[in-house]
DSSP file (Angstrom, degrees, kcal/mol; ACC not computed):
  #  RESIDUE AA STRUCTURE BP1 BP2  ACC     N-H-->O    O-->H-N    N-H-->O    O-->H-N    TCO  KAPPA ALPHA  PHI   PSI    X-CA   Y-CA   Z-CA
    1    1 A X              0   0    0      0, 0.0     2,-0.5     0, 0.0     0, 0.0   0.000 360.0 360.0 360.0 125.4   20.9   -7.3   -9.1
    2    2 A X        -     0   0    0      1,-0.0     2,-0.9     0, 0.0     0, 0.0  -0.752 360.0-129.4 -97.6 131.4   21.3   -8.2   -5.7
    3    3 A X        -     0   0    0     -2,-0.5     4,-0.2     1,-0.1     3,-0.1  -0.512  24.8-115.8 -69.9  98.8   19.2   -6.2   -2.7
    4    4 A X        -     0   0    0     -2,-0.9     3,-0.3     1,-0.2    -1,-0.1  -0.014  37.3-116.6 -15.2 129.1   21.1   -4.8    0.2
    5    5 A X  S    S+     0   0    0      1,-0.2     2,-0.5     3,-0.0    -1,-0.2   0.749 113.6  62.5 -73.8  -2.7   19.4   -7.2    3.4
    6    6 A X  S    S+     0   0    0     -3,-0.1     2,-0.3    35,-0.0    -1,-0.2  -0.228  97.5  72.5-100.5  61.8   18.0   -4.3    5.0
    7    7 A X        -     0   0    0     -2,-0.5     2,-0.4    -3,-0.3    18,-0.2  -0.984  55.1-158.4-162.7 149.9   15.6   -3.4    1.9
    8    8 A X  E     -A   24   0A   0     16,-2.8    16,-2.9    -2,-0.3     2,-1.2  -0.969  27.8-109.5-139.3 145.8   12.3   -4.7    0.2
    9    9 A X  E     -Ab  23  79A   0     69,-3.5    71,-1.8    -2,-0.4     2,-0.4  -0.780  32.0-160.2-101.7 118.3   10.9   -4.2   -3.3
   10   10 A X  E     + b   0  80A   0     12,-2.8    12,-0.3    -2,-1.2     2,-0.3  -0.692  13.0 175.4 -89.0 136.6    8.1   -2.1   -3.5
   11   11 A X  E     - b   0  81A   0     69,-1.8    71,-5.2    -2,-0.4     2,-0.5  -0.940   5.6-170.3-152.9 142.7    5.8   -2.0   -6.2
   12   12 A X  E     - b   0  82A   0      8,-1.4     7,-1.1    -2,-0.3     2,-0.5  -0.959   1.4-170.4-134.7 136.9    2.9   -0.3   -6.7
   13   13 A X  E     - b   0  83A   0     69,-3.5    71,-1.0    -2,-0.5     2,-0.3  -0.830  15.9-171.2-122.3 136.5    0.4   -0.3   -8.8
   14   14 A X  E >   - b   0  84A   0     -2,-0.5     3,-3.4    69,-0.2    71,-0.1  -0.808  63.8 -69.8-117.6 154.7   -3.0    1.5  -10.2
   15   15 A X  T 3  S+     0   0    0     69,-0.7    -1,-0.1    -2,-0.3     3,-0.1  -0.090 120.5   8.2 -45.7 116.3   -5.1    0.0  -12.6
   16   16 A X  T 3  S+     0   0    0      1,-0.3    -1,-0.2    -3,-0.0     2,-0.2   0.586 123.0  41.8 108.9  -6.3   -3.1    0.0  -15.9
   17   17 A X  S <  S-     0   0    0     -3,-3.4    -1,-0.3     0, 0.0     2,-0.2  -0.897  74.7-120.7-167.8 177.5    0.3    1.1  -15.0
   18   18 A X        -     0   0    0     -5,-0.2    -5,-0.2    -2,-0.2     3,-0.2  -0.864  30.1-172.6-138.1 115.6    2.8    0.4  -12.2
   19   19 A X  S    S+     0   0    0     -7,-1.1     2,-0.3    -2,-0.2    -6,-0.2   0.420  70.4  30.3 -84.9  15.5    3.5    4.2  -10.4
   20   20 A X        +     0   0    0     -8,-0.4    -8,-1.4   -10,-0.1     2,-0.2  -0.807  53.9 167.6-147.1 134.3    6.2    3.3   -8.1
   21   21 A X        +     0   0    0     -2,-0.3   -10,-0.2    -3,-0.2     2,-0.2  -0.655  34.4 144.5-159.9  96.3    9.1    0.4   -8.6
   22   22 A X        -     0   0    0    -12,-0.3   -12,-2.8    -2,-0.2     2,-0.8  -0.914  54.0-134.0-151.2 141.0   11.7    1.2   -5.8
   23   23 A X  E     +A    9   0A   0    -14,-0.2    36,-0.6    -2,-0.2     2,-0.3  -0.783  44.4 169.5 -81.5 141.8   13.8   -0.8   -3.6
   24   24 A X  E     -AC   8  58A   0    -16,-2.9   -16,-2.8    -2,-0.8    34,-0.3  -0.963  41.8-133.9-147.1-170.0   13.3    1.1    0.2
   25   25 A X  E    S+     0   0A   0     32,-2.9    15,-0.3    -2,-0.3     2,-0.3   0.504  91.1  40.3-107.0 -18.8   14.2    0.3    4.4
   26   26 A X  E     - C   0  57A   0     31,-1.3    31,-1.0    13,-0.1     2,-0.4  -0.794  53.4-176.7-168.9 122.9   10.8    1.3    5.1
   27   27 A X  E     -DC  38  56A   0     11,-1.3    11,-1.4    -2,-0.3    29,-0.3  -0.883   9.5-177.3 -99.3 120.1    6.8    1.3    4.5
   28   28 A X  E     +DC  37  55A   0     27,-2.0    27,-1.0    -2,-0.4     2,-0.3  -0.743  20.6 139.5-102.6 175.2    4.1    3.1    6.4
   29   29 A X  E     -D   36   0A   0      7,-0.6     7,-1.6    -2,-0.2     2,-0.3  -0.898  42.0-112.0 175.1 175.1    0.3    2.8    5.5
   30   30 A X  E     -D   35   0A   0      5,-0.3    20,-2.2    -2,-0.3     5,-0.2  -0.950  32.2-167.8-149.9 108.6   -3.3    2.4    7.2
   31   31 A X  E >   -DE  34  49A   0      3,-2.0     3,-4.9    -2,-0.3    18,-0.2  -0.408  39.1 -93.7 -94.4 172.9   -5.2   -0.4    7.0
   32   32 A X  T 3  S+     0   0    0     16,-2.2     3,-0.1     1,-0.3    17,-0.1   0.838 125.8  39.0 -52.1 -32.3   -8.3   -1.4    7.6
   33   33 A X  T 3  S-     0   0    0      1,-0.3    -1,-0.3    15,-0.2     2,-0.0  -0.185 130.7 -63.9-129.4  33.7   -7.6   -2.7   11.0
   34   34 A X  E <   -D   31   0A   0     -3,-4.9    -3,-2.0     2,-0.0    -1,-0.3  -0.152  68.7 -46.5 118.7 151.5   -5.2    0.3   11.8
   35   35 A X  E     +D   30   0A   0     -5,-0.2    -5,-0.3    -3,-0.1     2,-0.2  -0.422  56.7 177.5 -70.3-177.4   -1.7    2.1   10.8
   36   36 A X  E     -D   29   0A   0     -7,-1.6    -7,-0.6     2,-0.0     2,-0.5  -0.926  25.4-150.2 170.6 134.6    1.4    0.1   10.3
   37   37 A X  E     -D   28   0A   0     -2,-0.2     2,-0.3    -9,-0.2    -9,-0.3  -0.952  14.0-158.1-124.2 126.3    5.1    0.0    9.3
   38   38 A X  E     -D   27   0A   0    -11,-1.4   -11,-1.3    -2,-0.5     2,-0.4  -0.598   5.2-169.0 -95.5 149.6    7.0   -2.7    7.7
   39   39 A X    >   -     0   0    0     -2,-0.3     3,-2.3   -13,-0.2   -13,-0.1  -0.990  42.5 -99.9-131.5 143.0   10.5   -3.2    7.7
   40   40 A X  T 3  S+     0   0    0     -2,-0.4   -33,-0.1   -15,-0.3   -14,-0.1   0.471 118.8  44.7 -63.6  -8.9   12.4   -5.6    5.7
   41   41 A X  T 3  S+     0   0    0    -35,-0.1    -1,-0.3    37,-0.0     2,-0.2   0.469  87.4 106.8-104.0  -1.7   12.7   -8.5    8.6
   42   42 A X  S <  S-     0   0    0     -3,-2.3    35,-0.1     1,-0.2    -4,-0.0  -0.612  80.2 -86.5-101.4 156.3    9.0   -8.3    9.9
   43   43 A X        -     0   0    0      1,-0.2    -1,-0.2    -2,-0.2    32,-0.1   0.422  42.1 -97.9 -48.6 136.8    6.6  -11.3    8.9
   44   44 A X        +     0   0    0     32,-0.1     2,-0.3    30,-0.0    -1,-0.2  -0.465  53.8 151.5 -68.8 149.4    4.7  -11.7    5.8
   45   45 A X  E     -F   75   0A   0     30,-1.5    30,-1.5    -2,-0.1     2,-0.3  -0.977  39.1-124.9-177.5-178.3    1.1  -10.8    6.0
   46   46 A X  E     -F   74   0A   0     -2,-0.3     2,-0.3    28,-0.2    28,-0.2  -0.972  29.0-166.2-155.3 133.6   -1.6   -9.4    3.6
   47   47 A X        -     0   0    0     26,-1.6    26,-0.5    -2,-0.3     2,-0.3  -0.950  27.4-129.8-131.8 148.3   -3.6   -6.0    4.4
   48   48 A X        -     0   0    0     -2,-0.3   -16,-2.2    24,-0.3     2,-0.3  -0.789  39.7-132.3 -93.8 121.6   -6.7   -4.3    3.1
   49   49 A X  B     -E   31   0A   0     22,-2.1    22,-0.4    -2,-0.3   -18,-0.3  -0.723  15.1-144.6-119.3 136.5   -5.2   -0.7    2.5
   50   50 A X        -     0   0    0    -20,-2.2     2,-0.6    -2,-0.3   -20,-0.1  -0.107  40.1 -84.2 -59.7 154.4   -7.5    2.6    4.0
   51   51 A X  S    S+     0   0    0     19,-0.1    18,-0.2    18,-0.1     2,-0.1  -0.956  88.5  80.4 -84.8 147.8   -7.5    5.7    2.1
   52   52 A X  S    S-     0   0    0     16,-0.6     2,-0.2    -2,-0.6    52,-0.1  -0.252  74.9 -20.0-155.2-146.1   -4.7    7.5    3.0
   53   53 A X        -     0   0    0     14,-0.2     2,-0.3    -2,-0.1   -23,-0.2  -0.816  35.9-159.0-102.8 167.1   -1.3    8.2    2.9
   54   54 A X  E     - G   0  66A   0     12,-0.7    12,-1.0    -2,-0.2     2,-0.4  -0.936  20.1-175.5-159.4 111.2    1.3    5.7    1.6
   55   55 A X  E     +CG  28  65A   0    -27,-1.0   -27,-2.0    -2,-0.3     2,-0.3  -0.920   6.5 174.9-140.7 140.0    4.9    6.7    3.1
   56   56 A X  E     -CG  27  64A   0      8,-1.3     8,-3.1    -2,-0.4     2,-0.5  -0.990  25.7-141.4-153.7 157.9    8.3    4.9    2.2
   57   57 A X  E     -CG  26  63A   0    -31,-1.0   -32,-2.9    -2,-0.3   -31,-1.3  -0.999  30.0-148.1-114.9 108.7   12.3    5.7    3.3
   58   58 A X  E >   -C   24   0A   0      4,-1.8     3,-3.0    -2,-0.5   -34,-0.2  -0.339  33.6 -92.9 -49.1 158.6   14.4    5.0    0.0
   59   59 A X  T 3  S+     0   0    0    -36,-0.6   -35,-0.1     1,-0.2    -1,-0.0   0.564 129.8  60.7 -81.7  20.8   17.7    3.7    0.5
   60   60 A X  T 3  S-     0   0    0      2,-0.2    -1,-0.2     0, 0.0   -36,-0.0   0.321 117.1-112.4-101.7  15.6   19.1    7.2    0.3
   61   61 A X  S <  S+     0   0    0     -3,-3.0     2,-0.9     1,-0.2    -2,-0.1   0.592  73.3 137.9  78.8   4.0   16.8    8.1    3.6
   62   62 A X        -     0   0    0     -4,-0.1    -4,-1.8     1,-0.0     2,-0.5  -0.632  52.1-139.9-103.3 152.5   14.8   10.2    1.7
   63   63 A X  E     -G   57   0A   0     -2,-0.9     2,-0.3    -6,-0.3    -6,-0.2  -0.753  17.0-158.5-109.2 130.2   10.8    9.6    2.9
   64   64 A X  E     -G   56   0A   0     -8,-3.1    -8,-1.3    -2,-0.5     2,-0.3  -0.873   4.8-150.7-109.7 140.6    8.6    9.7   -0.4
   65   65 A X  E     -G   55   0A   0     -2,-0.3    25,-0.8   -10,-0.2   -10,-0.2  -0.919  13.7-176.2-112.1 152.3    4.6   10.5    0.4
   66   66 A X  E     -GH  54  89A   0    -12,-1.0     2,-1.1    -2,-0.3   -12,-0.7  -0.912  22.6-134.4-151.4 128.9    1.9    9.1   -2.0
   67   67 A X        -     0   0    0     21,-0.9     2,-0.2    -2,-0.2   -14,-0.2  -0.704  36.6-171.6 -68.6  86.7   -2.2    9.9   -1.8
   68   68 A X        -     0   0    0     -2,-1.1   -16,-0.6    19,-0.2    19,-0.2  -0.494  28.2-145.8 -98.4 170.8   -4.2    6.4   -2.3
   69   69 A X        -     0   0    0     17,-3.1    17,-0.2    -2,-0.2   -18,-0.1  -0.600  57.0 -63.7-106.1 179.6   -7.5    5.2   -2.7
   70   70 A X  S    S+     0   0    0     -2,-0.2    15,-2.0    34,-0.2    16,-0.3  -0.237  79.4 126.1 -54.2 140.9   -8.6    1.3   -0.9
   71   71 A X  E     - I   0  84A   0    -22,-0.4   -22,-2.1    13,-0.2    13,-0.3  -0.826  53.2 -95.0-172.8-133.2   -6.5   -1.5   -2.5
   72   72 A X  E     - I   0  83A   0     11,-1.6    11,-0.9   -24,-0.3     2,-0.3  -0.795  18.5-153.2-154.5  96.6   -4.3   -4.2   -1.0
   73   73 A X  E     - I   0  82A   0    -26,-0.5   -26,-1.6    -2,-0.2     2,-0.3  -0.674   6.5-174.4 -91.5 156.9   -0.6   -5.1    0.0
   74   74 A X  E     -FI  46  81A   0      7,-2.3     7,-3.1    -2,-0.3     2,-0.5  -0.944   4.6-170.3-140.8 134.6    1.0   -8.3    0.2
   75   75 A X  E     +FI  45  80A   0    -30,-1.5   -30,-1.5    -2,-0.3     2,-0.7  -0.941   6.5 177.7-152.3 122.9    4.3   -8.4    1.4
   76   76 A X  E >   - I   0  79A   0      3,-0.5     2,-0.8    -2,-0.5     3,-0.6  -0.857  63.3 -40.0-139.3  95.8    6.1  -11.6    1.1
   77   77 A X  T 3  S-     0   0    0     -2,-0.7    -2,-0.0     1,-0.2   -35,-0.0  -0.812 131.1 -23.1  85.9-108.3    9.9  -12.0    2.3
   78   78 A X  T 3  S+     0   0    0     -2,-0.8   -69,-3.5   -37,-0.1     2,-0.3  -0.155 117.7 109.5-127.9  29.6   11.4   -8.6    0.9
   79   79 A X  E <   -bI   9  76A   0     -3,-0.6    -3,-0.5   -71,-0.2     2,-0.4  -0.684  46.2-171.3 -82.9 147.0    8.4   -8.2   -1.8
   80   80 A X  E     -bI  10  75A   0    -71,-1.8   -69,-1.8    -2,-0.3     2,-0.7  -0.756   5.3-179.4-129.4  88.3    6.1   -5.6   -1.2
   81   81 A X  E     +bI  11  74A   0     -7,-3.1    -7,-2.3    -2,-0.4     2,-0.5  -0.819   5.4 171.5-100.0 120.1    3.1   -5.4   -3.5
   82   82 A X  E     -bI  12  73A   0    -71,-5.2   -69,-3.5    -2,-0.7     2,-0.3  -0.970   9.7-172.5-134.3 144.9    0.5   -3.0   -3.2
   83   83 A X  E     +bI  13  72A   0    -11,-0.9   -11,-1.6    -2,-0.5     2,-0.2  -0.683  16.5 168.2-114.3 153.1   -2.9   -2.2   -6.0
   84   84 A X  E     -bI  14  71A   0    -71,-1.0   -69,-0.7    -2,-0.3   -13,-0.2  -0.766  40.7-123.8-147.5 163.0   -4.4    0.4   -5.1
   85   85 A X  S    S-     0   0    0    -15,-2.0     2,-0.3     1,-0.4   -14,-0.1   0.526  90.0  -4.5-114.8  10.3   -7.2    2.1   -7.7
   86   86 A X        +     0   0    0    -16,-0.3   -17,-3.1   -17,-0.2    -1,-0.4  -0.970  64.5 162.9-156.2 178.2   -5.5    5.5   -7.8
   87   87 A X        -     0   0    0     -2,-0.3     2,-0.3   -19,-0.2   -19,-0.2  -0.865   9.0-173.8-160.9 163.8   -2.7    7.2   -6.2
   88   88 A X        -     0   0    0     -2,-0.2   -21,-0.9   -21,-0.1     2,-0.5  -0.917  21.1-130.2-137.8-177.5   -0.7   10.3   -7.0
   89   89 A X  B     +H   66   0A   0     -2,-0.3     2,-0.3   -23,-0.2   -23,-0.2  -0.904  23.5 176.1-126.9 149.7    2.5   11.7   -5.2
   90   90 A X        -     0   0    0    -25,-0.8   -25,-0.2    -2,-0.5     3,-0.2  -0.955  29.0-140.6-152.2 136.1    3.0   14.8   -4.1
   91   91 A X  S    S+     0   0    0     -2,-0.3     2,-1.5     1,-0.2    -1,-0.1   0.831  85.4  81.3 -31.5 -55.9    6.1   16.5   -2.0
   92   92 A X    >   -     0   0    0     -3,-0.1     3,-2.5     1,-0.1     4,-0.3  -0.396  62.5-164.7-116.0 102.5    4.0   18.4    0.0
   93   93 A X  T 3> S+     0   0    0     -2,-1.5     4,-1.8     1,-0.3     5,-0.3   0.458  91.0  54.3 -18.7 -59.6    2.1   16.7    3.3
   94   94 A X  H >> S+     0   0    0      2,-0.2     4,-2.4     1,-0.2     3,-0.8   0.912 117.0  33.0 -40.3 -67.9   -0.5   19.6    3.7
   95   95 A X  H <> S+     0   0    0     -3,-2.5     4,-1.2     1,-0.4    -1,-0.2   0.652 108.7  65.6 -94.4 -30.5   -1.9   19.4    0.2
   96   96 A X  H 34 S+     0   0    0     -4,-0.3    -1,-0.4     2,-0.2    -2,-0.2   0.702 107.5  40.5 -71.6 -39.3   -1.4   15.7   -0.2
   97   97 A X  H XX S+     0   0    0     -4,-1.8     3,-1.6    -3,-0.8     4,-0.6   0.912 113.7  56.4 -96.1 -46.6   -4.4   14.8    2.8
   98   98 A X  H 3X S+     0   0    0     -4,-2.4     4,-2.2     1,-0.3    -2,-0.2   0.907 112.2  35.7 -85.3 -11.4   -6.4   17.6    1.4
   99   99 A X  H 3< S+     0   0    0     -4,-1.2    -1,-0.3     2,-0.2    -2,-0.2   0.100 116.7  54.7 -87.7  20.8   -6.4   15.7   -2.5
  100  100 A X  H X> S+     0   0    0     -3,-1.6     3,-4.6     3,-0.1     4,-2.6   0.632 115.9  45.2-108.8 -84.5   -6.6   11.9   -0.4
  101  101 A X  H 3X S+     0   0    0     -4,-0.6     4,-1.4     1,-0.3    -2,-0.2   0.610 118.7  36.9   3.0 -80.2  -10.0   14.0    1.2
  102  102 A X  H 3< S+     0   0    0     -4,-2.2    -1,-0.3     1,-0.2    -3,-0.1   0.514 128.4  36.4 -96.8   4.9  -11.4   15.4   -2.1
  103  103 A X  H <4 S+     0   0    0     -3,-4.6    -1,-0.2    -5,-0.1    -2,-0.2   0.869 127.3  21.3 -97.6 -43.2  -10.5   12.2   -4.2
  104  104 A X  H  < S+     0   0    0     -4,-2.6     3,-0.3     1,-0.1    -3,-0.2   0.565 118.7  49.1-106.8 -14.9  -11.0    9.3   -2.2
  105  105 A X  S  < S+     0   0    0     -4,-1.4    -3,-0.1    -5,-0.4    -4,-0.1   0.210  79.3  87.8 -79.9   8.1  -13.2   10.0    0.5
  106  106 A X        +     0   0    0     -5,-0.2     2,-0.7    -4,-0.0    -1,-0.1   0.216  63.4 147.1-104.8   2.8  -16.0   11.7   -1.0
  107  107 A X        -     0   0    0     -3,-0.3     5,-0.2     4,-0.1    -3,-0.0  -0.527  51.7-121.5 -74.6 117.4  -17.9    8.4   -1.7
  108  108 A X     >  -     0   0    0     -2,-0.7     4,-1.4     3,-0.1     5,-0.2   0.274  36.8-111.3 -20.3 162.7  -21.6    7.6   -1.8
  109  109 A X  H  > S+     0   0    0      2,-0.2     4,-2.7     3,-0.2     5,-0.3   0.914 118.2  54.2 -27.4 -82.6  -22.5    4.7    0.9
  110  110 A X  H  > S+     0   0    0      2,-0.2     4,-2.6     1,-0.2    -1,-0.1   0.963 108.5  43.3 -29.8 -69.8  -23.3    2.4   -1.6
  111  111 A X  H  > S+     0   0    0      2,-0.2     4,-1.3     1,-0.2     5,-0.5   0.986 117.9  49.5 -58.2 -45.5  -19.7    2.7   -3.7
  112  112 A X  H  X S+     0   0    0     -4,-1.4     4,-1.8     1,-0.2     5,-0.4   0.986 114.5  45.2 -74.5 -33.5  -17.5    2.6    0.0
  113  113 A X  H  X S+     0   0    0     -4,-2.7     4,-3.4    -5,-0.2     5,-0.4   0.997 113.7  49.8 -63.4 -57.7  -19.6   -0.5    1.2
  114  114 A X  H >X S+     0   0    0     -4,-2.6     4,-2.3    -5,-0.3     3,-1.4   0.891 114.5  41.4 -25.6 -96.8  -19.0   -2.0   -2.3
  115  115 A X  H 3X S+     0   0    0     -4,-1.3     4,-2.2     1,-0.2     5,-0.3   0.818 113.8  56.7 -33.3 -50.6  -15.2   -1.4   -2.3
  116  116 A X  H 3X S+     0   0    0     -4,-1.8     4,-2.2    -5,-0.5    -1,-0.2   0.972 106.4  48.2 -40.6 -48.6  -14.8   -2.6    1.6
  117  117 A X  H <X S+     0   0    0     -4,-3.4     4,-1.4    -3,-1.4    -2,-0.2   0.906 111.7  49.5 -91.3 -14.8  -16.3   -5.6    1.0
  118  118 A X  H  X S+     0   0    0     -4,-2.3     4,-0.7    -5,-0.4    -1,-0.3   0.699 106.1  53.8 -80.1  -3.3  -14.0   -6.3   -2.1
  119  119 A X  H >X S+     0   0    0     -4,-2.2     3,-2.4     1,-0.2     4,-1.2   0.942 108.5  57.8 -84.6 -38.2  -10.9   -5.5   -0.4
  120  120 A X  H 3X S+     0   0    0     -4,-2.2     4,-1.4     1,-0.4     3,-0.2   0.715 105.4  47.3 -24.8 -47.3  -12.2   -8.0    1.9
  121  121 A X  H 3X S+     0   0    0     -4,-1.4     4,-0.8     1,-0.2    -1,-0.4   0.670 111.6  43.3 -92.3  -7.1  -12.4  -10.3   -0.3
  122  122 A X  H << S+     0   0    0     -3,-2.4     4,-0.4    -4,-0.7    -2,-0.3   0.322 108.5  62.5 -99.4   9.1   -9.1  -10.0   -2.0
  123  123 A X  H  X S+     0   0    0     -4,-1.2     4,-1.4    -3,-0.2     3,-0.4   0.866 113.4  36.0 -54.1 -68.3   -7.6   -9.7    1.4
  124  124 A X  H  X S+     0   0    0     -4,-1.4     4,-1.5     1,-0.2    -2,-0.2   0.707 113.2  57.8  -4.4 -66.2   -9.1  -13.3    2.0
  125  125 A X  H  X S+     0   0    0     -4,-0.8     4,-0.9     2,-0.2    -1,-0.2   0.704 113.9  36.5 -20.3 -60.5   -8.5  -14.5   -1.4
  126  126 A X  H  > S+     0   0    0     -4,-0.4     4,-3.2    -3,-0.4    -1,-0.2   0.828 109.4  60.5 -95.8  -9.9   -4.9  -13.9   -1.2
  127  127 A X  H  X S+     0   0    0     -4,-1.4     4,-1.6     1,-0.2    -2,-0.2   0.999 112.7  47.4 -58.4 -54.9   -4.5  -15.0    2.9
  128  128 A X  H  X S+     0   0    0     -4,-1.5     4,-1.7     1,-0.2    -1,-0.2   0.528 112.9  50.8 -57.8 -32.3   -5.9  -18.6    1.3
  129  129 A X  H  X S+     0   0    0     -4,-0.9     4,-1.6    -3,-0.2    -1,-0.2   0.899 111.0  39.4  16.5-102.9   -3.3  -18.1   -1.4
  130  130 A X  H  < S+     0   0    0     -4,-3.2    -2,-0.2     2,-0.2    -3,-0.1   0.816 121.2  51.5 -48.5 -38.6   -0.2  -17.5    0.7
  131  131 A X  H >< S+     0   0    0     -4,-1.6     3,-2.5     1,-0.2    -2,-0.2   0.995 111.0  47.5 -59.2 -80.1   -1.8  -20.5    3.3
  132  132 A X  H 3< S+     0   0    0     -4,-1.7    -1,-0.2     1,-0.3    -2,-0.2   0.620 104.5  58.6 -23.3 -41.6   -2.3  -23.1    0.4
  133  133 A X  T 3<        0   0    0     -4,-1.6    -1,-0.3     1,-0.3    -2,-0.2  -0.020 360.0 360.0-135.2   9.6    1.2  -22.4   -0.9
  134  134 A X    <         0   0    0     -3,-2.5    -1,-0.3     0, 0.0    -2,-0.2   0.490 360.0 360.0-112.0 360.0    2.8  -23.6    2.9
């Protein structure tokens, strides 16, 4: 199956499953070092993912929302990968930040330092990766 050129394959994944596998025109997210939108022409690059919201444009226009917890996307050519360790999706914007809030943000000191410094390091891990491999 050939991809329209204005389009990238998303996949996303939680431990154990893969909850969205969708061709779309357009990604938003918040990373560690700030929001961000990819579009299918823009650079490869590897991000350490926020909890957040998770926004994509299918190629029918229609904008999808998804609640995640820290994980990582890599987005190489017109691939898009992103782990997360949860997510769910939900229609509606209100209710979706208050279940990001009472799922992912409610974590001791200890556990969010932990997880920071392992997306850190698989953020690293895969920059060294993608480096090696020009």
């Amino acid at each position: 199956m050939t991809m329209p050129p204005d389009s990238m394959a998303l996949e996303l994944s939680v431990p154990g499953s893969d909850l969205v596998n969708a061709t779309v025109r357009k990604l938003a997210a918040e990373g560690a070092q700030g929001a961000f939108v990819l579009l299918p022409r823009h650079i490869d690059m590897v991000a350490a993912l926020k909890p957040g919201l998770l926004s994509y444009v299918d190629m029918q226009g229609q904008e999808h929302f998804l609640g995640i917890d820290e994980g990582t996307l890599v987005k190489c050519g017109r691939d898009v990968r992103v782990a997360v360790l949860g997510a769910f999706v939900s229609d509606d914007l209100a209710s979706l930040r208050d279940e990001v809030a009472r799922q992912f943000l409610t974590l001791d000191d200890s556990e969010r330092a932990a997880r920071t410094a392992l997306a850190r390091l698989e953020a690293g891990a895969i920059r060294g990766m993608m480096e090696f491999e020009r």
